[in-house]
Backbone bond lengths (Angstrom), bond angles and torsions (degrees), N, CA, C in turn:
res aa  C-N    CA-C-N  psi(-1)  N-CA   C-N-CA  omega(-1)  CA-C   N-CA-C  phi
1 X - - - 1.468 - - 1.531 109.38 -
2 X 1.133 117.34 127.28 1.727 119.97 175.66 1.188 112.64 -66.13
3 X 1.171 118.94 142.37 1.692 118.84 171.16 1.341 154.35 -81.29
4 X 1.339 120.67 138.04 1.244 96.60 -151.20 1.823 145.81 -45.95
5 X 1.798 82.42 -9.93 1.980 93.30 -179.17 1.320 92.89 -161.48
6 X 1.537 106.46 113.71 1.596 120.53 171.77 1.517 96.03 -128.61
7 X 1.595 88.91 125.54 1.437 94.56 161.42 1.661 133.39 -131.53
8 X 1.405 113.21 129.76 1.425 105.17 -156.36 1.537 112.32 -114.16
9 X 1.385 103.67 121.71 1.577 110.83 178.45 1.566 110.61 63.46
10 X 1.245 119.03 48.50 1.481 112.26 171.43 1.275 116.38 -77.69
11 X 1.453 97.57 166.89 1.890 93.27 -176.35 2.125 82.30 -154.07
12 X 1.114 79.40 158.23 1.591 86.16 176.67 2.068 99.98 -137.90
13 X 1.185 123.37 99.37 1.362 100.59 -178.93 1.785 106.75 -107.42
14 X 1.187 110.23 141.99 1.553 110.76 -178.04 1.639 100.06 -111.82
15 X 1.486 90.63 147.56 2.103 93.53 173.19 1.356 115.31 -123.15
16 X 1.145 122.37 105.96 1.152 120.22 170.26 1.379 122.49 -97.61
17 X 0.953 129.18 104.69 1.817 144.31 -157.53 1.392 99.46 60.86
18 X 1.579 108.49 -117.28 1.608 136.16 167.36 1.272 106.93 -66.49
19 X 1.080 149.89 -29.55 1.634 132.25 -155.54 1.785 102.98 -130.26
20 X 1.141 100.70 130.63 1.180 110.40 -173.22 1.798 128.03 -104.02
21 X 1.345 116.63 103.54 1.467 114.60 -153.85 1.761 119.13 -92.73
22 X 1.364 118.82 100.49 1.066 123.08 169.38 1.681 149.28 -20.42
23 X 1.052 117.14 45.78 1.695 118.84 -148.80 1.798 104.11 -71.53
24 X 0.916 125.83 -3.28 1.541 140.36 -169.69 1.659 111.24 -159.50
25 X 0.903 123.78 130.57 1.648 136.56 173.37 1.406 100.67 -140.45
26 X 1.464 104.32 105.65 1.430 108.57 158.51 1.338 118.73 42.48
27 X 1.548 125.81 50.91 1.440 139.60 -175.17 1.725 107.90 -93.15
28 X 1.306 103.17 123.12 1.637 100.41 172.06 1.641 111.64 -135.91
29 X 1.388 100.54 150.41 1.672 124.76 -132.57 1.425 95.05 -143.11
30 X 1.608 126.50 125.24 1.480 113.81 140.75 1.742 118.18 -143.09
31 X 1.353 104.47 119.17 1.883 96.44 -157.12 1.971 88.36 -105.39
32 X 1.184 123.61 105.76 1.189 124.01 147.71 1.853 121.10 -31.29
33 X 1.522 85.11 153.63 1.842 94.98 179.24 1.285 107.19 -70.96
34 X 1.285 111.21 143.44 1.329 115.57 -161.12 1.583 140.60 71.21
35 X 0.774 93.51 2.11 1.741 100.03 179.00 1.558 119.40 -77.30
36 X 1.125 104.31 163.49 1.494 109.10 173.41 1.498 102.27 -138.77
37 X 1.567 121.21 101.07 1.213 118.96 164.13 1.707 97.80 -125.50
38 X 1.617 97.33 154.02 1.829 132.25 135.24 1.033 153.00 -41.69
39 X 1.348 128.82 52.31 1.401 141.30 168.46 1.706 103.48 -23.29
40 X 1.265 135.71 102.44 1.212 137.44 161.04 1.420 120.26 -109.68
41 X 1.874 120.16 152.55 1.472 102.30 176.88 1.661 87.14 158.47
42 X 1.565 104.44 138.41 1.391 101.64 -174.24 1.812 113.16 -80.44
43 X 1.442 114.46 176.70 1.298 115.23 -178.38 1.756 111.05 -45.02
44 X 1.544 104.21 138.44 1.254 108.67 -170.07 1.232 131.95 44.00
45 X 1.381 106.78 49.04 1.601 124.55 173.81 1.275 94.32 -98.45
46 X 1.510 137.77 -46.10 1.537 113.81 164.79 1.907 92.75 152.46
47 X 1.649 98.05 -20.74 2.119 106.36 179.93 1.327 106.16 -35.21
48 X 1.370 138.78 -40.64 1.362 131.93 -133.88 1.484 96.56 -102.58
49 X 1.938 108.80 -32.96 1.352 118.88 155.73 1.483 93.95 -43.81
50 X 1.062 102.09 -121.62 1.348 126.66 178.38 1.584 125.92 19.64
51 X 1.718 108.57 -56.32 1.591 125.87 139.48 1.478 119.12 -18.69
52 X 0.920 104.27 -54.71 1.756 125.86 -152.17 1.873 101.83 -85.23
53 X 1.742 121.31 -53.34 1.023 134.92 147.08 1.711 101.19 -27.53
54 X 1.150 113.55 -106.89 1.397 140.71 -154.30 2.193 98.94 -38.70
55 X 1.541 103.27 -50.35 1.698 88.13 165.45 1.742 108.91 -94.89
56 X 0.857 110.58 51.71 1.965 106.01 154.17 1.394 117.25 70.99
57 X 1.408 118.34 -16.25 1.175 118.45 155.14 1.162 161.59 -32.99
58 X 1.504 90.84 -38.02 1.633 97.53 172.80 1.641 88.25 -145.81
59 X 1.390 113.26 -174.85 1.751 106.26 179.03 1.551 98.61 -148.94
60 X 1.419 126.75 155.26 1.536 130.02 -171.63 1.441 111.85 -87.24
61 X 1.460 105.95 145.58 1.327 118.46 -155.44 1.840 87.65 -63.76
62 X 1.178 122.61 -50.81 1.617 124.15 179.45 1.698 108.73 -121.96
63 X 1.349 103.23 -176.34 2.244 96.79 173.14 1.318 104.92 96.57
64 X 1.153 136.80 165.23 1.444 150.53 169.99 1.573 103.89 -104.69
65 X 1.592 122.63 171.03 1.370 133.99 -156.78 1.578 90.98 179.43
66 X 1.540 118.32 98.57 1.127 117.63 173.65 1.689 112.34 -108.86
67 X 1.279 131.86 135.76 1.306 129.01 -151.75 1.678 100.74 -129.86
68 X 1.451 130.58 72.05 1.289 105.06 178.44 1.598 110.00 94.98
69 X 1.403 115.76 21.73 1.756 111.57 -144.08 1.392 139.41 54.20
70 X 1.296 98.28 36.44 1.789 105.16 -168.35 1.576 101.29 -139.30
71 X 1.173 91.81 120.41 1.343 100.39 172.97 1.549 131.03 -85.14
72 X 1.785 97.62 84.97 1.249 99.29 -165.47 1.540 139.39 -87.64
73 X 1.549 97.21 40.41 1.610 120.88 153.61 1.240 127.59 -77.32
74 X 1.388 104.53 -35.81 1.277 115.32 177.34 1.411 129.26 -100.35
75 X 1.113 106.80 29.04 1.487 128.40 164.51 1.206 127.50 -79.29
76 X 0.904 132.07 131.86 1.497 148.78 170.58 1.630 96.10 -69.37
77 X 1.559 109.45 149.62 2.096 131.20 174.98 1.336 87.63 -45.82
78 X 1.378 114.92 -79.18 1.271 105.31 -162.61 1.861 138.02 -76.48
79 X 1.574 96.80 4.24 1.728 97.07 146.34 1.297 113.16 -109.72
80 X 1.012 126.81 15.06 2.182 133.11 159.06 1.772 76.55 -75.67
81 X 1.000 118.52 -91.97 1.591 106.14 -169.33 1.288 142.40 -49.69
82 X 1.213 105.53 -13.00 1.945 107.46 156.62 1.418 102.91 -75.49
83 X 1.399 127.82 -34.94 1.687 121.65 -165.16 1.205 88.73 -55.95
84 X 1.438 113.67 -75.37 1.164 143.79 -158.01 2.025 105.74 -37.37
85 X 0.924 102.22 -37.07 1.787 111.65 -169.48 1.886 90.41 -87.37
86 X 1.332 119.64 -37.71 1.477 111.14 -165.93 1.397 100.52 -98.08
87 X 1.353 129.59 -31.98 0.934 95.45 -141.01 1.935 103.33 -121.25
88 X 1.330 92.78 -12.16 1.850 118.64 -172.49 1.835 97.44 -104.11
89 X 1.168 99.59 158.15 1.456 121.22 177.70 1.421 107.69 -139.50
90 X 1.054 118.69 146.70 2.169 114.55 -159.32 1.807 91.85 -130.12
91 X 0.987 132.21 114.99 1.290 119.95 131.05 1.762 137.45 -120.27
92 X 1.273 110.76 158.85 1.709 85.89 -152.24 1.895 87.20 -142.33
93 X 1.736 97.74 174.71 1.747 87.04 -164.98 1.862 100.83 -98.72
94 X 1.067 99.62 42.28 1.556 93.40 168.18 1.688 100.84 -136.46
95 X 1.253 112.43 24.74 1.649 119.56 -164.66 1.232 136.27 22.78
96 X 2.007 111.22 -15.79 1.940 109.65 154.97 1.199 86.56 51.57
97 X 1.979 124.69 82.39 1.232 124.22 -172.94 2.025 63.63 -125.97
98 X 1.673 91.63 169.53 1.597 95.44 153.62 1.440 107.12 -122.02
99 X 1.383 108.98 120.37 1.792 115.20 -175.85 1.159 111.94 -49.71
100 X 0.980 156.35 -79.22 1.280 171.92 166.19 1.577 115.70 -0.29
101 X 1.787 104.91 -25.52 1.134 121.70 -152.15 1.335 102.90 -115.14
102 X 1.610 124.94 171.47 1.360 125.81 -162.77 1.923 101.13 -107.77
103 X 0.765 85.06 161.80 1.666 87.84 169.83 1.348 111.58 -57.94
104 X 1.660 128.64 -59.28 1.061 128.12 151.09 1.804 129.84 -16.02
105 X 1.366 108.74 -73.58 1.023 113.53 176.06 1.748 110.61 -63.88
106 X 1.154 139.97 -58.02 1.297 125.80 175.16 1.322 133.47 -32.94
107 X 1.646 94.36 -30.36 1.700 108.48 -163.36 1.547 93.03 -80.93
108 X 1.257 133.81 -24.97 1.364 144.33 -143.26 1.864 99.44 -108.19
109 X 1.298 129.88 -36.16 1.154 143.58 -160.74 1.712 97.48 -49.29
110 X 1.314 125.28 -42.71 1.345 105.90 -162.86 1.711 97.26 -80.82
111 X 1.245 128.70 -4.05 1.504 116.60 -175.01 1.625 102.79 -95.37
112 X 1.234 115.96 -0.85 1.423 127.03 -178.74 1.747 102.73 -79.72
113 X 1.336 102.67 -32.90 1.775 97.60 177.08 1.193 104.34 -89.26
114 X 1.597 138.87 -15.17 1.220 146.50 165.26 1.794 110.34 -51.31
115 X 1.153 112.72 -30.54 1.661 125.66 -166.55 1.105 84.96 63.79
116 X 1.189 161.88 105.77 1.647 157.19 100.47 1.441 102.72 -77.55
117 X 1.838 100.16 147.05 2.078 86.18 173.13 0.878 99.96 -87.22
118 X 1.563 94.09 166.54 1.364 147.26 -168.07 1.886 106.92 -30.68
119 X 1.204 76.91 -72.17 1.939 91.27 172.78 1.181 124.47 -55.73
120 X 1.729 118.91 -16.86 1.376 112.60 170.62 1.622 111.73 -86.53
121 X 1.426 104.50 -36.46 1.302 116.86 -169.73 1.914 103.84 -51.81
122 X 1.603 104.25 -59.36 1.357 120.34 171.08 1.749 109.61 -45.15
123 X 1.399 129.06 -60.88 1.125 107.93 155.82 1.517 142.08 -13.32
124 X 1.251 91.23 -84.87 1.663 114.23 -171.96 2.038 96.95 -60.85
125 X 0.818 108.22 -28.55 1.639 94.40 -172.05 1.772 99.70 -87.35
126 X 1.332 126.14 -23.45 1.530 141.85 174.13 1.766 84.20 -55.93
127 X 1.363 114.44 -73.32 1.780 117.84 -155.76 1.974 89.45 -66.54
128 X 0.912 139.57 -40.13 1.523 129.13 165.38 1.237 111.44 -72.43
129 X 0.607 163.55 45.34 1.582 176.38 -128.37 1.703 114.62 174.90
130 X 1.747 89.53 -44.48 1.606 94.11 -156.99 2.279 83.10 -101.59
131 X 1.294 125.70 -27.75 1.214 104.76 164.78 1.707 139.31 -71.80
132 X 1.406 93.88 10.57 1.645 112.97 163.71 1.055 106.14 -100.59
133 X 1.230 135.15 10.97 1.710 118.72 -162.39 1.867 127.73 43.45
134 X 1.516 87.25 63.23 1.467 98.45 -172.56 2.068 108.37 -142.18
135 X 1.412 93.47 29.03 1.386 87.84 148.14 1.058 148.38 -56.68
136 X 1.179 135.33 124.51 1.719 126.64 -174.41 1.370 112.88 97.45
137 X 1.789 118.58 4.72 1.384 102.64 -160.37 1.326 84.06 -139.89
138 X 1.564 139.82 28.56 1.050 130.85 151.40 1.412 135.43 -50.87
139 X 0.745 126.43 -15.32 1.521 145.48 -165.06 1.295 105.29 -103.98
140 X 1.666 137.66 -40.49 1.079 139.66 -175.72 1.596 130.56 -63.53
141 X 1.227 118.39 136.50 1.886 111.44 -166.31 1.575 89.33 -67.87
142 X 1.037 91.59 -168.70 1.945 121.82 152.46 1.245 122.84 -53.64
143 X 1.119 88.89 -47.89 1.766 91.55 -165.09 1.854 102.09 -85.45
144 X 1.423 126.25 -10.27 1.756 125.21 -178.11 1.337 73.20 -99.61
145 X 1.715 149.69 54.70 0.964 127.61 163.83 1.944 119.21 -137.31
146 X 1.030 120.62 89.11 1.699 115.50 -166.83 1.504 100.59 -39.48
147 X 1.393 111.36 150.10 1.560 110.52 172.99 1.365 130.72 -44.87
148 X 1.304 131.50 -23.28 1.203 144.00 159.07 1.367 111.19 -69.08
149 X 1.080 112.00 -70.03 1.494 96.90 173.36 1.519 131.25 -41.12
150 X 1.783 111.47 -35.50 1.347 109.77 159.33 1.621 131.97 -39.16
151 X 1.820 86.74 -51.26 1.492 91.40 -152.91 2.001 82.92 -65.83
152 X 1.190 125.00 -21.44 1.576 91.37 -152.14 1.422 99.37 -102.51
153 X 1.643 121.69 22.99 1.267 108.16 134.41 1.835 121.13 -84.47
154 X 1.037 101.11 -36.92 1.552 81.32 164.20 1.387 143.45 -102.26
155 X 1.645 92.01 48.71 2.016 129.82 147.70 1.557 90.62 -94.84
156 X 1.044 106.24 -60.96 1.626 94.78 -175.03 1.372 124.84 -60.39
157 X 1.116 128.08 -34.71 1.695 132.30 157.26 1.399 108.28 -57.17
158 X 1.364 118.29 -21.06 1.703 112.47 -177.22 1.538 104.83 -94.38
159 X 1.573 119.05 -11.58 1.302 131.72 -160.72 1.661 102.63 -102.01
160 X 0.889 124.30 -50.12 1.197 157.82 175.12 1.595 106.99 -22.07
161 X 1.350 133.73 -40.75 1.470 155.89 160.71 1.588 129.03 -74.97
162 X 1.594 93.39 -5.37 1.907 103.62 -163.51 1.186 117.38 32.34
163 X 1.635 111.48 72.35 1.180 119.01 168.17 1.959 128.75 -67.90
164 X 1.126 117.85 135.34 1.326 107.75 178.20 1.676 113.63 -79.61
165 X 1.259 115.68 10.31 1.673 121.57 174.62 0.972 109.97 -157.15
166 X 1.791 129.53 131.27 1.256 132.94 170.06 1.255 124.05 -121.01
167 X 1.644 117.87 103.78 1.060 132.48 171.78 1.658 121.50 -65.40
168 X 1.611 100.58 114.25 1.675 103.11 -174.68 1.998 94.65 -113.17
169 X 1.498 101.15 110.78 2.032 98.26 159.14 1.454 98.39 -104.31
170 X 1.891 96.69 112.13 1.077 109.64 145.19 2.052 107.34 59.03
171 X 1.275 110.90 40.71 1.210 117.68 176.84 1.564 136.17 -73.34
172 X 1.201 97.89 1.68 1.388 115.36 168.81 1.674 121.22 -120.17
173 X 1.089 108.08 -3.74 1.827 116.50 173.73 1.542 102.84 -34.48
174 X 1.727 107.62 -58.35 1.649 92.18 -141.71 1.492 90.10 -91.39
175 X 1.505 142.04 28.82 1.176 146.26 -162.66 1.785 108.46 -107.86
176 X 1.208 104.58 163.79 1.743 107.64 172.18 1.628 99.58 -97.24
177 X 1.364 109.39 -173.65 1.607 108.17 170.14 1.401 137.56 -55.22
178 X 1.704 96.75 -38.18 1.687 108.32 -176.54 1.647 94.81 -67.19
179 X 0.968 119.45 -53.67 1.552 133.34 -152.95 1.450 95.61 -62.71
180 X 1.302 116.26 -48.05 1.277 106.43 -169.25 1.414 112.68 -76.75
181 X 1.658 125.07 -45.67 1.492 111.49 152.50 1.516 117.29 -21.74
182 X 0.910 132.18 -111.73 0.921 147.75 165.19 1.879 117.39 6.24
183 X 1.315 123.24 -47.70 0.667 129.27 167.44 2.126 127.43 -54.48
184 X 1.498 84.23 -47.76 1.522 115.79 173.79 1.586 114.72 -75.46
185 X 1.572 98.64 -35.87 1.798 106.13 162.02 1.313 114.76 -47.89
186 X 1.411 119.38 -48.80 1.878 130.32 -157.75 1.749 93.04 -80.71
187 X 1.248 117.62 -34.19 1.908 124.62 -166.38 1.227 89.18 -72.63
188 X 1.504 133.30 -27.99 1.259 123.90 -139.36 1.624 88.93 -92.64
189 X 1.378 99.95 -67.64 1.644 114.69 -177.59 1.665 105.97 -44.10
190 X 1.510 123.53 -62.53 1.563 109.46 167.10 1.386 132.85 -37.10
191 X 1.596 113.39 -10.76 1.422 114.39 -162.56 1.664 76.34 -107.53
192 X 1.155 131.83 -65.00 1.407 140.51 -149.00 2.266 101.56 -71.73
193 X 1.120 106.23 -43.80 1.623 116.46 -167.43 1.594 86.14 -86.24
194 X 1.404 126.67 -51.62 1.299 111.75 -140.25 1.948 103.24 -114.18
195 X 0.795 104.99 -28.99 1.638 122.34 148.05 1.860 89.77 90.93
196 X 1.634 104.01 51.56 1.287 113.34 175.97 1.765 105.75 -85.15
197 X 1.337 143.12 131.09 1.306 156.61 167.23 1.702 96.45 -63.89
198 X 1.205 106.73 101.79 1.741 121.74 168.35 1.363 124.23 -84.32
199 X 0.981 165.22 97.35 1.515 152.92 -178.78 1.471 102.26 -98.42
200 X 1.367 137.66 129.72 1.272 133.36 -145.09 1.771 86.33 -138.10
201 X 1.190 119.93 124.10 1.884 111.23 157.69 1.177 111.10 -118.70
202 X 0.905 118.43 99.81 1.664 151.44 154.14 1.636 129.15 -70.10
203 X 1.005 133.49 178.25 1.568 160.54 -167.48 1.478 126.62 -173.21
204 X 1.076 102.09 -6.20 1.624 115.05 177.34 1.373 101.21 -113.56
205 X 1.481 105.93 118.95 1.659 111.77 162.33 1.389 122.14 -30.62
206 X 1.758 100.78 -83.43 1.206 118.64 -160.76 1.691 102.87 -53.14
207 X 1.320 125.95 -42.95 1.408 113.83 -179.11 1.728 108.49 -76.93
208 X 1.246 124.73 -10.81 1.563 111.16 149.14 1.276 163.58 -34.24
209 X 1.746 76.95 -51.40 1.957 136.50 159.24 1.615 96.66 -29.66
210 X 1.302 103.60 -67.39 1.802 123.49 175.31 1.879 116.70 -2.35
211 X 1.656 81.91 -59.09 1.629 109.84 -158.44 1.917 96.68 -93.00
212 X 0.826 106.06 157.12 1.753 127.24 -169.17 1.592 108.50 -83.50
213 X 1.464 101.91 -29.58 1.675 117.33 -170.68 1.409 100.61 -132.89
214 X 1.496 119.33 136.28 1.404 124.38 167.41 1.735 90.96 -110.93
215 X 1.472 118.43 145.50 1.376 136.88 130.95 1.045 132.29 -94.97
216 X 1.140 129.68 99.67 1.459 140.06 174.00 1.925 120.40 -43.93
217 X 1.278 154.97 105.72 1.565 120.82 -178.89 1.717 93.79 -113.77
218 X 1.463 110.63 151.01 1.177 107.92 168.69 1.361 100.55 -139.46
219 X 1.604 129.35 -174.81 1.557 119.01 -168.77 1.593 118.42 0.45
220 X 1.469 134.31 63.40 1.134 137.17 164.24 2.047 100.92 62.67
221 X 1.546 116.57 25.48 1.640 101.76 -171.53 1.864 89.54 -136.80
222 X 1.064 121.08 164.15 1.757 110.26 175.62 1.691 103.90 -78.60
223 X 1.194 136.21 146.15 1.020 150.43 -138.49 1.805 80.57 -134.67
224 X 0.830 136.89 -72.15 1.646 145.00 -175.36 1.416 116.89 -153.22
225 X 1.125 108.53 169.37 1.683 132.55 176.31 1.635 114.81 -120.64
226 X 0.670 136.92 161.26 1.708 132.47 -173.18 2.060 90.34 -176.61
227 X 1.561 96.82 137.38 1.423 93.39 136.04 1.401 131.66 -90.26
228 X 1.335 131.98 165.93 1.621 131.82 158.81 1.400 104.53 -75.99
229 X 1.537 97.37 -167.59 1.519 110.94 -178.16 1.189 104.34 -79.58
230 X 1.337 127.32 -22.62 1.590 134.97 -157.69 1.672 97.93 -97.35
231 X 0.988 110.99 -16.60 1.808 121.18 171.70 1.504 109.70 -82.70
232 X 1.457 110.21 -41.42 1.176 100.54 -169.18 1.565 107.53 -93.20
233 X 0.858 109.03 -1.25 1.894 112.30 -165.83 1.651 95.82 -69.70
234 X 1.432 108.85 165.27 1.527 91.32 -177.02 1.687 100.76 -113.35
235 X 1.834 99.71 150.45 1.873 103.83 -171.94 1.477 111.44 -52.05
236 X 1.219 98.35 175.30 1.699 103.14 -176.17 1.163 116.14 -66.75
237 X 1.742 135.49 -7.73 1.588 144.99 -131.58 2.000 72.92 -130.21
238 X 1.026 131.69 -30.47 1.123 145.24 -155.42 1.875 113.90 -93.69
239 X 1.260 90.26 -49.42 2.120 109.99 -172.90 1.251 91.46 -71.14
């Protein structure tokens, strides 16, 4: 079976005036269904590129980007944005909540560009809501919300679509320790119960640990592969 994201020979080149800055050189990638790996790599190693590639966002100046069997170079804006709504889940460390708005309604926003009614949309964001452990708090803005609690409505806004890949940047930055446990607890169980494909970009070890596979990136190329402890441990069919 091919995997869910192989990518071959990417390059990402940016131009700024005269000089032209390399964010990817010939980087190759393949994350199986289901996995949970760690994008690691210090500032301007090229991950955040790479991020941006891998959910539909942006696309490489040369290289292939296969998504699910789809070759998503050759996509047209407006099927980067159907993938992107069906098939990706986004969470990020500033959570891109809208204040104004309820937990409910945030969690629900991407089925609103779906046109689904009203009542389904409200549904389905109620049952994502309640797989973060956020019963009872539908109703609440942003701000009646501790940072943790934010971010894991927007797991649930990323959940909310049954995505077959969930892109996490750096989802625990703006968090304390508990929060961020905790946070990495709920990614963990979705990857492990629900057999969702996580790609995590990080800078912190220990929340790396999380994921089964670390990728290392350095000058925009993979630098190494490593499993964690949680990769190497053996499955339950296995102990």
């Amino acid at each position: 079976m091919a995997p869910l994201i192989h990518c071959e020979d990417l390059w990402k080149i940016y131009r700024l005036g005269d000089v032209e800055v390399q964010a990817l050189c010939g980087l190759n990638l393949s994350i199986e269904n289901g996995e949970f790996v760690a994008i690691m790599g210090s500032s301007g190693s090229g991950k955040s590129t790479l991020m941006n590639i891998l959910g539909c966002l942006d696309q490489p100046t040369r290289g292939r980007y296969w998504l699910n069997g789809i070759d998503v170079a050759a996509q047209r804006a407006d099927q980067l944005a159907d993938i992107r709504n069906r098939q990706i889940g986004f969470v990020f460390q500033s959570f891109n909540l809208i204040p104004r708005t309820s937990a409910l309604e945030n969690a629900q926003l991407p089925l609103f560009y779906r046109g689904l009614p009203l009542r389904e949309q409200r549904a389905l964001a109620t049952t994502a809501l309640g797989r973060v452990g956020l019963q009872g708090r539908e109703r609440h803005y942003p701000t009646q919300l501790s940072g943790g609690q934010q971010q894991r409505v927007a797991i649930a806004r990323a959940l909310v679509t049954s995505p077959s890949l969930l892109l996490a940047d750096e989802p625990t930055g703006n968090l304390d320790t508990e929060s961020s446990r905790e946070i990495m607890t709920i990614l963990d169980r979705l990857n492990k119960q629900q057999g969702i494909t996580i790609i995590l970009i990080t800078h912190e070890g220990d929340i790396a640990a999380y994921a089964e596979r670390e990728v290392v990136i350095k000058d925009g190329r993979v630098l190494m592969e490593r499993r964690t402890r949680r990769g190497l441990a053996p499955s339950p069919t296995e102990a």
